[in-house]
C-alpha positions in Angstrom: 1.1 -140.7 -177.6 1.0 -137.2 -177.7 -2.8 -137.0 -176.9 -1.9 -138.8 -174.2 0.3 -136.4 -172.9 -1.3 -133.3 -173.7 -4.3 -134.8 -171.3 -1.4 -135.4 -168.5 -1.0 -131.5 -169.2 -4.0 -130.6 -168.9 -5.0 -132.4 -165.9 -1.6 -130.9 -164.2 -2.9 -127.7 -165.0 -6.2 -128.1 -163.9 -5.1 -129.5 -160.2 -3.0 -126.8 -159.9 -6.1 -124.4 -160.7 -8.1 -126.3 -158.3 -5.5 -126.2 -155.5 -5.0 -122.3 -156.0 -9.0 -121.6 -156.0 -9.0 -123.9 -152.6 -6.3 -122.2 -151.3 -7.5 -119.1 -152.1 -11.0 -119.7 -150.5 -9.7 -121.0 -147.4 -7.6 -118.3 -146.8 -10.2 -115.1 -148.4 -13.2 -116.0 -147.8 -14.5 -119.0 -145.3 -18.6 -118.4 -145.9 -18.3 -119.5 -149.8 -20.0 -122.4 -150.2 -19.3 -123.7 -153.6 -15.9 -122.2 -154.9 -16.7 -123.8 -157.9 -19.2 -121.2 -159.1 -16.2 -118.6 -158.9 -14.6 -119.5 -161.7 -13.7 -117.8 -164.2 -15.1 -120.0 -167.2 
């Protein structure tokens, strides 16, 4: 159960990184056309 939950964490986390990347695209920078290569991994 505590996997279980630490996934549920992760995924939170991760949506909120992809919500601030989109945010932060839309709002920056309009001409990017995959945000996704932006990140900082």
């Amino acid at each position: 159960m505590s996997q279980l939950s630490q996934l549920q964490q992760d995924l939170i986390y991760l949506k909120q990184q992809l919500i601030e990347i989109e945010m932060s695209s839309q709002t920056t920078s309009q001409n990017v056309v995959n945000p996704v290569e932006t990140l900082p991994f």
